[in-house]
C-alpha positions in Angstrom: 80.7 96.1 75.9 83.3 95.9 79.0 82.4 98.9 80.0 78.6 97.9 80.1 79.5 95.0 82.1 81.8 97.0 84.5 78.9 99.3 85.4 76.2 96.1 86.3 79.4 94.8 88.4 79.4 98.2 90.6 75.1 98.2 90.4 75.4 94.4 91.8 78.3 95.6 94.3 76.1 98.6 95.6 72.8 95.8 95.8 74.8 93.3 97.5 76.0 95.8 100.0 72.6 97.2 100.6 71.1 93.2 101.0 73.8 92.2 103.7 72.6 95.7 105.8 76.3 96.7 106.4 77.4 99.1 108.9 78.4 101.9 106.3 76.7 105.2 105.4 74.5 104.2 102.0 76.9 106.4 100.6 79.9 105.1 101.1 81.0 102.3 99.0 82.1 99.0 99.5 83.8 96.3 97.9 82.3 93.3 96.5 84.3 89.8 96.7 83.0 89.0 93.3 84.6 92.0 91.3 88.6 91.6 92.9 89.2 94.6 93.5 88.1 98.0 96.0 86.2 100.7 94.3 87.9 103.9 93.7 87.4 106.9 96.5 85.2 109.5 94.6 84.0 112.7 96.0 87.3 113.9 95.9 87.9 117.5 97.1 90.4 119.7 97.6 90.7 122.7 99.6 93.6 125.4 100.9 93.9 126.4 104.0 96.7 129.2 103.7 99.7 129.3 101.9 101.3 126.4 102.0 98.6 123.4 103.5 95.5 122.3 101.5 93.6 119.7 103.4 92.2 116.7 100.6 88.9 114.4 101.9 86.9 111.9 99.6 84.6 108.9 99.9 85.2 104.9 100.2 86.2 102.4 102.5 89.3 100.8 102.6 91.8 100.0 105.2 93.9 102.3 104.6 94.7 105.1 101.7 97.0 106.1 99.1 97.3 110.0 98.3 99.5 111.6 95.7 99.9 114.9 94.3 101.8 116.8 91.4 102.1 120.3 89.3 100.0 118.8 86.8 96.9 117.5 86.2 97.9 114.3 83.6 100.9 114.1 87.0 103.5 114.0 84.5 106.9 114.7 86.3 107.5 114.6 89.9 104.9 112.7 91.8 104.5 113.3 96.1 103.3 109.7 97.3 101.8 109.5 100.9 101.1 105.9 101.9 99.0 104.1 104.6 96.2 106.7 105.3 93.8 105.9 107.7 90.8 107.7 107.5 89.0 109.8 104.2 90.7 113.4 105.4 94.2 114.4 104.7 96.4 117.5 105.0 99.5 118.1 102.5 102.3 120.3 104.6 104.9 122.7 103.2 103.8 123.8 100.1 104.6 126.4 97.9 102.8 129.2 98.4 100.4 130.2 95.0 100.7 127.0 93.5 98.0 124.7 91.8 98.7 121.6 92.7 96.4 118.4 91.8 95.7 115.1 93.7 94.1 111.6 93.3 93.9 108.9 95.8 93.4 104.9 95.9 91.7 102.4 97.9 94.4 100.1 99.6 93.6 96.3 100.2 94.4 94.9 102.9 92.2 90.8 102.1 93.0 88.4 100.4 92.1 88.2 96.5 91.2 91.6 96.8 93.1 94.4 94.8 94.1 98.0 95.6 91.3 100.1 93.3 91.8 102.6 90.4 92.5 106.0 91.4 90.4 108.8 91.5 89.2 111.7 90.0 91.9 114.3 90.0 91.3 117.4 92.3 92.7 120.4 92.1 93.3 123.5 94.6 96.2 126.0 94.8 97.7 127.5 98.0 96.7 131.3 98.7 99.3 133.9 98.7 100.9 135.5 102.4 101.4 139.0 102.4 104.9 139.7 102.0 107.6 141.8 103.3 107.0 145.0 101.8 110.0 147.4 100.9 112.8 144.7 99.6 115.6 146.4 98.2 118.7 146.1 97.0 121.7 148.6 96.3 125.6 147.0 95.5 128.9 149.3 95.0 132.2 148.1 94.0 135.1 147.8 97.1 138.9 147.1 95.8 142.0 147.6 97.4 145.9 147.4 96.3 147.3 146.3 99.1 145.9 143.7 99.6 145.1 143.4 96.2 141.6 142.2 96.4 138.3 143.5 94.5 134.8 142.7 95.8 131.3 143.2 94.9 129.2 143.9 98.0 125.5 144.0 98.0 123.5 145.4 100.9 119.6 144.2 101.2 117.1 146.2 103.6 113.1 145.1 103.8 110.1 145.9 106.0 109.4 148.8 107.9 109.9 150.8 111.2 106.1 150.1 111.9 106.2 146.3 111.4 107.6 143.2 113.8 110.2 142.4 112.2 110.4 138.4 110.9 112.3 135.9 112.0 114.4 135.6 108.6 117.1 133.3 108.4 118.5 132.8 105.0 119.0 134.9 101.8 119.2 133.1 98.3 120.5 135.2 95.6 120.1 133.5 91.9 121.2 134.4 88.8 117.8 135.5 86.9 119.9 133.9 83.3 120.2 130.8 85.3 123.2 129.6 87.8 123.1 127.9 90.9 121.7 130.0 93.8 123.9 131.6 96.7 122.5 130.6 100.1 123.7 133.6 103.0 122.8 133.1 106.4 121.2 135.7 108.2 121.9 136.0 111.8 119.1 137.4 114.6 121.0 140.5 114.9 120.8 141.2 110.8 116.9 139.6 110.8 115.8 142.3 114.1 117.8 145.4 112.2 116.1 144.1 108.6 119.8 144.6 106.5 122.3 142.2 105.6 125.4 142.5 103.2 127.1 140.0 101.6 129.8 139.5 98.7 131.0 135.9 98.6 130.6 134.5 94.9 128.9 137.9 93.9 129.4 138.4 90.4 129.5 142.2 89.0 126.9 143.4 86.2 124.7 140.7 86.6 120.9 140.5 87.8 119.8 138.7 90.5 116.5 137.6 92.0 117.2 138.2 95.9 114.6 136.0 97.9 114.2 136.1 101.9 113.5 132.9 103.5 112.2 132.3 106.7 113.0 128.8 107.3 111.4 127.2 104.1 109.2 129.8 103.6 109.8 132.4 100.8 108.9 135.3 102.5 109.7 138.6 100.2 112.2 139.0 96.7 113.0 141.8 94.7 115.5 141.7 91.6 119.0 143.9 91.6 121.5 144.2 88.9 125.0 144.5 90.3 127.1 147.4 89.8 129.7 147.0 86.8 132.6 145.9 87.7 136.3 147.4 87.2 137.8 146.9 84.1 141.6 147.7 83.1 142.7 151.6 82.8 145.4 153.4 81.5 146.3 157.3 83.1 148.6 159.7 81.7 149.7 163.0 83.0 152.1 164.7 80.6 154.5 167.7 81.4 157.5 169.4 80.1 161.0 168.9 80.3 163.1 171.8 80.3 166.3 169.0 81.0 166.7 168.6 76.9 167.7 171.5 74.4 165.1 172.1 72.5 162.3 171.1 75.1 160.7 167.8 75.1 158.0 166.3 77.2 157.8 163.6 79.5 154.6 161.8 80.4 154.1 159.4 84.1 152.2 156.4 82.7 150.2 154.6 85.4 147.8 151.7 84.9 144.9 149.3 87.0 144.7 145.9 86.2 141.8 144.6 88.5 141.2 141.0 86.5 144.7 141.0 85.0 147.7 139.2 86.1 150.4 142.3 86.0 153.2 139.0 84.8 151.9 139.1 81.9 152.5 142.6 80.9 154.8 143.5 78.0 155.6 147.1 76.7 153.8 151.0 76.5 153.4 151.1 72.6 153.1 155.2 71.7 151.5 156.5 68.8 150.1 160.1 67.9 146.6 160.1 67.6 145.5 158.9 64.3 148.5 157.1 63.1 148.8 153.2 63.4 152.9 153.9 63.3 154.1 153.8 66.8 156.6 156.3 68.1 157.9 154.7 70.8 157.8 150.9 72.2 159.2 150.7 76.1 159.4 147.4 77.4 157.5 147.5 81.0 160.2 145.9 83.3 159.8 144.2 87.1 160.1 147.6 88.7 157.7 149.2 86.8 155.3 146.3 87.7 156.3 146.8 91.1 155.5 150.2 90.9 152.4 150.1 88.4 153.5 152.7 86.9 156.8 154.3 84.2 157.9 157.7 82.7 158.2 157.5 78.9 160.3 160.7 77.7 161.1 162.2 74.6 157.9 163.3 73.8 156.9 165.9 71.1 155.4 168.7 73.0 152.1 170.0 72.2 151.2 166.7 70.7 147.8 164.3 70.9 149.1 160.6 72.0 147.4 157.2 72.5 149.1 155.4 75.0 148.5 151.2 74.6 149.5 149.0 77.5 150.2 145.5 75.9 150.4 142.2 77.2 153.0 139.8 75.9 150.1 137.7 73.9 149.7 140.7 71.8 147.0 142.1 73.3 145.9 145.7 74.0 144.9 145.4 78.2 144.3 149.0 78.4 144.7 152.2 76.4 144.6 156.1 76.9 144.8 159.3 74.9 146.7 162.2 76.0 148.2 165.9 75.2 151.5 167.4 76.1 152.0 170.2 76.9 152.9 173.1 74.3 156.7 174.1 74.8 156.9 178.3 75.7 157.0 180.3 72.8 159.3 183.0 72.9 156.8 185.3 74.4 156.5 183.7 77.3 159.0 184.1 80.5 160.0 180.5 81.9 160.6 180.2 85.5 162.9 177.6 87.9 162.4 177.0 91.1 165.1 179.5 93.0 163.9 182.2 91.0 162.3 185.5 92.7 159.3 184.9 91.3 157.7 187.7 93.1 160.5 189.8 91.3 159.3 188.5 87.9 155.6 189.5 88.1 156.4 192.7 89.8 159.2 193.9 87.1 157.7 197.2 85.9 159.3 196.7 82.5 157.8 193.0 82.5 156.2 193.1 78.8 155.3 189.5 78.2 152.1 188.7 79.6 152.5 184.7 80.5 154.7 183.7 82.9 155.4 179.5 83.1 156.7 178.0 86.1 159.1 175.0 85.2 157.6 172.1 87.9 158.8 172.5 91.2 158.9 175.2 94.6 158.5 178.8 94.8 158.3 180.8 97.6 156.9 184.4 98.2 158.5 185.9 101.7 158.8 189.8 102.2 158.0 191.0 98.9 154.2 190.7 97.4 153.9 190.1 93.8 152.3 193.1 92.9 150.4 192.7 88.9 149.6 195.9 87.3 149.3 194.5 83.5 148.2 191.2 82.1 149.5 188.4 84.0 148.8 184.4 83.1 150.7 182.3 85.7 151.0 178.8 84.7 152.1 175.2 85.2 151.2 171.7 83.7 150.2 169.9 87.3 149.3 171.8 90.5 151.1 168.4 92.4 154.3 168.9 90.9 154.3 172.8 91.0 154.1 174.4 94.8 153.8 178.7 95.2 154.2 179.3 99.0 152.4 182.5 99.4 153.6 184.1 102.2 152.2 187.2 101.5 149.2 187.9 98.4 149.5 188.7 95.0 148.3 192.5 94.8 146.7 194.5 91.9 146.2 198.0 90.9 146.0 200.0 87.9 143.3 198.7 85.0 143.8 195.7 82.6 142.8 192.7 81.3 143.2 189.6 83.0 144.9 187.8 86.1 144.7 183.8 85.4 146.4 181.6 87.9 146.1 177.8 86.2 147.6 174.7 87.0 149.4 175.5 90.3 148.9 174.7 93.9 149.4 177.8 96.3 150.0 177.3 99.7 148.7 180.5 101.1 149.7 182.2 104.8 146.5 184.4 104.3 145.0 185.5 101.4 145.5 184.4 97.9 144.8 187.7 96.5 144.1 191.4 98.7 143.9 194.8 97.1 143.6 197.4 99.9 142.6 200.9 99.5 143.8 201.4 95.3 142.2 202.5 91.8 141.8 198.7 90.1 139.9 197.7 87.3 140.1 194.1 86.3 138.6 192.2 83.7 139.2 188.8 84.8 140.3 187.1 87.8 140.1 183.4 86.7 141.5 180.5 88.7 141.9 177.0 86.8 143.0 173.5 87.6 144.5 175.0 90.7 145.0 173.5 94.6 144.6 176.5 97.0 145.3 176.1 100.5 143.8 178.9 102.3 145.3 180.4 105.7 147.6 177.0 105.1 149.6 178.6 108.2 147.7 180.9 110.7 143.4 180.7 111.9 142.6 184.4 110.7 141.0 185.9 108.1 141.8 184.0 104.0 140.4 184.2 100.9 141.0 184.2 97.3 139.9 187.7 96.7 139.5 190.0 99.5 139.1 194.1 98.4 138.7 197.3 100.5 138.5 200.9 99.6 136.2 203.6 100.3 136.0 207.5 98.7 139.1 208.7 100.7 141.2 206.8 99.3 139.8 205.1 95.6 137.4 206.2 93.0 137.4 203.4 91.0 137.6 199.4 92.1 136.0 197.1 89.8 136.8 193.1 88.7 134.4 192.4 86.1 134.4 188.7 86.1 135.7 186.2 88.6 136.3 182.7 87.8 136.8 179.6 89.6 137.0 176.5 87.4 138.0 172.9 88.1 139.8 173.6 91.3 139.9 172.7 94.9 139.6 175.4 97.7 140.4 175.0 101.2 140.5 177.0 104.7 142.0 176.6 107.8 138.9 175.3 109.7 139.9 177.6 112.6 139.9 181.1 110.0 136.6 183.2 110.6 136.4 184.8 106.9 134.8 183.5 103.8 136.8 181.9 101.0 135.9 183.0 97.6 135.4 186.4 97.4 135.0 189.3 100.4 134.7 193.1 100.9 133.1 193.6 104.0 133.6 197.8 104.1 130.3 199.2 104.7 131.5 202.6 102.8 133.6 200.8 100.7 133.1 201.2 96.9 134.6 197.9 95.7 132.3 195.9 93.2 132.0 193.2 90.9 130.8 191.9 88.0 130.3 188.3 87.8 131.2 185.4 90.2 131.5 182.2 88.2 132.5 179.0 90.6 132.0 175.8 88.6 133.3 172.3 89.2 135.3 173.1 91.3 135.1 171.6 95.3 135.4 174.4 98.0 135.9 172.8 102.2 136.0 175.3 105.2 134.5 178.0 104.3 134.1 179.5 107.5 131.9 182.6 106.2 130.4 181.1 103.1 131.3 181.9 99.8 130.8 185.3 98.8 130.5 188.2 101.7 129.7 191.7 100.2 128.6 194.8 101.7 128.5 198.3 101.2 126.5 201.6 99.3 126.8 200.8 96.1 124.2 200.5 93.9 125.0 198.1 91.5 124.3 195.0 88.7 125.9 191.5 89.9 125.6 187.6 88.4 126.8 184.6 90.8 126.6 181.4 89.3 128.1 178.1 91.2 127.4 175.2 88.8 128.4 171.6 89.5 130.5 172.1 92.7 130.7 170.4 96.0 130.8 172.5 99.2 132.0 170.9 102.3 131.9 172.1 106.1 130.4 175.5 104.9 130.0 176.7 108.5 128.2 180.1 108.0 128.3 181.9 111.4 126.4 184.1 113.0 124.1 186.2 110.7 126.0 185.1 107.8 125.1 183.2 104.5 126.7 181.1 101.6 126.3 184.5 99.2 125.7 187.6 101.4 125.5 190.2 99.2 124.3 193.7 101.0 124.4 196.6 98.8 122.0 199.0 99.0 120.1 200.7 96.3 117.1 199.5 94.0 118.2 201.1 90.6 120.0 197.8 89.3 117.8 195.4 90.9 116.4 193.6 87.3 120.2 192.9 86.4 121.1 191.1 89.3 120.8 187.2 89.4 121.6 184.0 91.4 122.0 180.8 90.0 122.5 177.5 91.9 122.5 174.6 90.0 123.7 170.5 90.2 125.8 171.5 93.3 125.6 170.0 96.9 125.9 171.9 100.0 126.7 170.3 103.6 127.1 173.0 106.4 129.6 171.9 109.4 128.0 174.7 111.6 124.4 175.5 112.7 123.3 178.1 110.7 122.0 177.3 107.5 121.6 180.3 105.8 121.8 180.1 102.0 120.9 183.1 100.8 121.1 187.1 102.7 120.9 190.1 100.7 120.5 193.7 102.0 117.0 193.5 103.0 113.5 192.3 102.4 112.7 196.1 101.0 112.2 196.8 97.1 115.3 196.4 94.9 117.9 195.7 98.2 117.6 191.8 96.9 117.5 189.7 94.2 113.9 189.0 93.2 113.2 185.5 93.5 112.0 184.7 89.6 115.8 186.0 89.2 117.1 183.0 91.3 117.6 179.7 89.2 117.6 176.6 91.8 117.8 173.4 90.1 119.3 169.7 91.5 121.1 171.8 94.5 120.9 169.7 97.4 121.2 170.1 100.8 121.0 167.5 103.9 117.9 166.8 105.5 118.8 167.6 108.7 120.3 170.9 107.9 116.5 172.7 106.8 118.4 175.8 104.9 116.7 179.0 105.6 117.2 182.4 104.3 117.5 186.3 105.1 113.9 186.9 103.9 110.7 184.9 102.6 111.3 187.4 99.4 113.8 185.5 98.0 113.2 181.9 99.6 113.8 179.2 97.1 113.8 176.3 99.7 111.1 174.5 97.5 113.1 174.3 94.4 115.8 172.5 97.0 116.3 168.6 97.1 117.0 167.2 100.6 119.4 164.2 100.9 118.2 162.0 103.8 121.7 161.1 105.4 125.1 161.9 106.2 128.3 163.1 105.0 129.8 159.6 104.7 126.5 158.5 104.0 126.5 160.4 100.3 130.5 160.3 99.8 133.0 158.0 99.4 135.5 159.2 101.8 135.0 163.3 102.7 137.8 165.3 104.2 138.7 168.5 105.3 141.5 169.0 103.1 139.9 167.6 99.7 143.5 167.6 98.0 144.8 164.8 101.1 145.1 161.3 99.8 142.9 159.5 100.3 140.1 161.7 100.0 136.9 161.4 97.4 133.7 163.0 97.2 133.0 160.7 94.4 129.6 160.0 95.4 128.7 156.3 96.8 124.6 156.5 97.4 123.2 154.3 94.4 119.7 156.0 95.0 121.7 159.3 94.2 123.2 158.7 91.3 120.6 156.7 89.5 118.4 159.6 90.0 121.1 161.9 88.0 121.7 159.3 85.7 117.9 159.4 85.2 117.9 162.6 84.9 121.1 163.2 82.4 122.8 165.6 85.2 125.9 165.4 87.2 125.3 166.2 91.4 128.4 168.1 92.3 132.1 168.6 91.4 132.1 165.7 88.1 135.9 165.2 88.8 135.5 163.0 91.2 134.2 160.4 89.4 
């Protein structure tokens, strides 16, 4: 029944109006004296006019308007209140962009007796969407230091393109995507006109983020970035022998990173052998060793699995490691000091134990080569503590089995190993866990196996299978010869079998790798798997295998494989591959060439001795530099300091995607 009288009041109003001929449009409404109050505004419309302005109109007349807004049509929450418009036309500012937002307005009195109206209808409209910056991305590594002792999680944002004005962008909000309080990071001109910024402060490690670009108030591009993992606590152990004590013991250098942990509250190195809960040993970790982050536990069993637990004085296991020391020498093996003429020792013709082990320390070969004509195993525990200065090469002759060189850095004047012009059959020439220092002393010619013999003077010059494993090979950058393996006699009759170089990091190699020429007609495999190759500066006509031997009759057995290794030249030619010719059966047929994730840098396109055996399109080409790709490269890969562990995040999600390792995998 009110409602039936209301509607008679508004037909009277609208009569009244029309019978006094007012000055309004017949549309408009009025008031009427005799209901107290204003009519509401109807015809209420909303409309957007970009992303963040949507202009509001409706009818009445009033003196003045009331306009609010909110997220939701019942405007539950928040409400926006604009008071005291003039006029039936209105334009909401700074909105956010995509958002529905809804609006009523009221009728303000301004006489006496006469009330403000009801509000509206609700309208409705929702800002449109900008374009935004395209390409927002986000990459993060990890950056700690000891000294200062400081660890920091740095994230680097690029956006937009080359082709595009770049935006005035002043501020960067990074949020927590499981909820926090955002980071605000100011972005200066400089950082807006080159589109990149990095910033660290209050980043947290392993979390996701939802990185927004703001130009002023206005959103302007996002993307989301989960922060590298950070450090966590680590325990190393590096275990050798000592020959001090009667019968032989082992020793082990204990060295530990804290990152998050206070090193005050350390307590003691607990020792166990693997798979009992009995511990061995318990050394207290005292100030110095604090000081030093590091301490030598001795009296070891040798040839025995340990697990190392670094304890804190709560109890708690902070870090833990497992480790193996080395077997003691059995009785058929000759032991070695530093002093002794080692040289002497391998040469002895009566010398009838094979294995030969080099008690830590330096040797020296001067005048006299070591000259192997039976089964020789030199070895070590750690090529830092164990130094060969190799004045002059080991040489070979004669036939047997093996020559292994393993655990041992060698500090070589020229070559590591030269056979000139003698009868030699080897079955394996295997270097393992070694530092070699090529041409450490002079700029001519080094490698670690360099051969020469013709018909006058050899019949017979053979290694079957040459192995370089877990090792790190270096030149003089000044030498001119290759460093792995060379005979570069054209009537020579030198040959081999197999070349095996896996992960393993070779620097310098002035030549290339391999560089073999000659008549004879033979079967070879080269395989380098998982290795890094640094300032591979291949001269001249010259490539990273250059293989020339004549001859057709062997060509099936021959094969190339090049695989999860990559390959930065330091010189201008960028020859991967040269065999003898482009002719049938002079090179290895290319379906006998496995390529797969063995990069190269963009700029250096590699090219090769013949379309024949071009495998350029099974090649991946990294888009930057050196320093770009690694953490710190070098030279001298064994300098401190120095780490090809690679740093690109685009490059090792990809082999993470992929379930492969780029390179030599000890670096990480």
């Amino acid at each position: 029944m009110k409602n039936a009288i209301h509607i008679l009041k508004l037909l009277a109003a609208a009569v009244l109006a029309t019978g006094l001929g007012a000055c309004q449009d017949a549309a408009v409404e009025v008031y009427d004296a005799s209901l107290s109050s204003l009519l509401r505004p109807s015809a209420v419309r909303a409309i957007a006019n970009d992303s963040e302005n949507i202009t509001v109109s409706w009818r009445g007349a009033a003196g003045s308007f009331r306009l609010e807004y909110a997220l939701s049509a019942d405007f539950a929450g928040d409400i926006a209140v604009i008071e005291s418009i003039e006029g039936n036309k209105y334009t909401v500012g700074e909105l956010a962009e995509a958002t529905s937002y809804y609006f009523r307005v009221k009728s303000l009195s301004d006489k006496t007796g006469v009330s403000s109206s009801e509000y509206s209808a609700v309208a409705t409209a929702r800002t449109l969407t900008e374009p935004k910056i395209p390409n927002v991305k986000a990459t993060s590594e990890m950056v700690y230091t000891t000294t200062p002792w400081s660890v920091t999680c740095t994230v680097t944002m690029t956006w937009g393109d080359s082709e595009t004005e770049p935006e005035a962008i002043t501020e960067v909000r990074a949020t927590p995507t499981e909820g926090g309080e955002p980071l605000l990071f100011p972005v200066s001109e400089e950082e807006a006109a080159a589109q990149q910024i990095a910033f660290s402060e209050g980043v947290l490690t392993d979390t996701e983020y939802s990185l927004e670009l703001y130009a002023g108030k206005k959103m302007r591009g996002s993307c989301t970035h989960r922060t590298v993992p950070g450090p966590v606590p680590a325990l190393y152990a590096s275990a050798h022998l000592d020959f001090t004590t009667d019968p032989v013991s082992a020793s082990a250098e204990i060295r530990w990173e804290l990152y998050y942990v206070e090193p005050e509250t350390l307590s003691e190195i607990v020792l166990a052998r693997k798979g009992s809960e009995t511990p061995e040993q318990q050394v207290p970790v005292t100030p110095a060793d604090i000081t030093a982050g590091s301490m030598t536990v001795t009296n070891l069993a040798p040839g025995a699995e340990y697990t190392a637990t670094l304890k804190a004085k709560d109890g708690q296991a902070v870090a833990s490691s497992e480790f193996t020391t080395p077997a003691a020498p059995s009785s058929d093996v000759i032991v070695a000091r530093p002093g002794d003429d080692l040289a002497a020792i391998i040469s002895d013709p009566d010398r009838q134990r094979d294995t030969v082990y080099l008690v830590a320390g330096e040797y020296t070969f001067t005048e006299n080569a070591p000259v192997v004509t039976r089964n020789l195993v030199l070895t070590s525990d750690d090529p830092s503590r164990t130094v060969v200065n190799a004045g002059t090469a080991f040489r070979g002759s004669g036939t047997f089995d093996r020559l292994v060189l393993r655990n041992i850095r060698f500090n070589c004047a020229t070559y590591l190993c030269q056979i000139t012009n003698t009868d030699y059959d080897i079955g394996l020439y295997r270097i393992e866990n070694c530092i070699v220092d090529l041409n450490s002393g002079a700029t001519g010619n080094s490698t670690l196996f360099s051969t020469s013999g013709t018909a006058a003077n050899a019949s017979l010059q053979i290694l079957r299978t040459f192995e370089v494993e877990n090792s790190l090979v270096f030149a003089n950058k000044g030498q001119t010869q290759n460093i792995v393996y060379t005979m570069s006699s054209t009537s020579g009759i030198p040959r081999f079998g197999k070349l095996l170089l896996r992960n393993s990091t070779f620097a310098n190699c002035a030549r290339g790798l391999v560089a073999n020429s000659g008549p004879e007609d033979y079967a070879f495999e080269v395989t380098i798997e998982n290795c890094t190759l640094y300032n591979i500066a291949c001269g001249g006509n010259y490539a990273v295998v250059d293989i020339r031997n004549k001859g057709n009759a062997n060509q099936s057995k021959r094969s190339v494989s090049l695989r999860n290794s990559i390959l930065w030249f330091g010189g201008s030619n960028y020859k991967i591959l040269q065999f003898a010719g482009s002719g049938e059966g002079q090179y290895v047929p290319k379906e006998q060439i496995d390529c797969a994730n063995f990069y190269h840098f963009a700029a250096q396109t590699p090219t090769f001795g013949s379309s024949a055996y071009n495998i350029a399109d099974r090649m991946t080409a990294y888009n930057g530099a050196p320093a770009d790709l690694w953490q710190n490269p070098m030279a001298n890969p064994s300098a401190a300091g120095a780490s090809f562990r690679i740093k690109d995040q685009s490059v090792r999600a990809a082999q993470e995607a992929a379930g492969t390792t780029l390179g030599d995998p000890r670096w990480e």
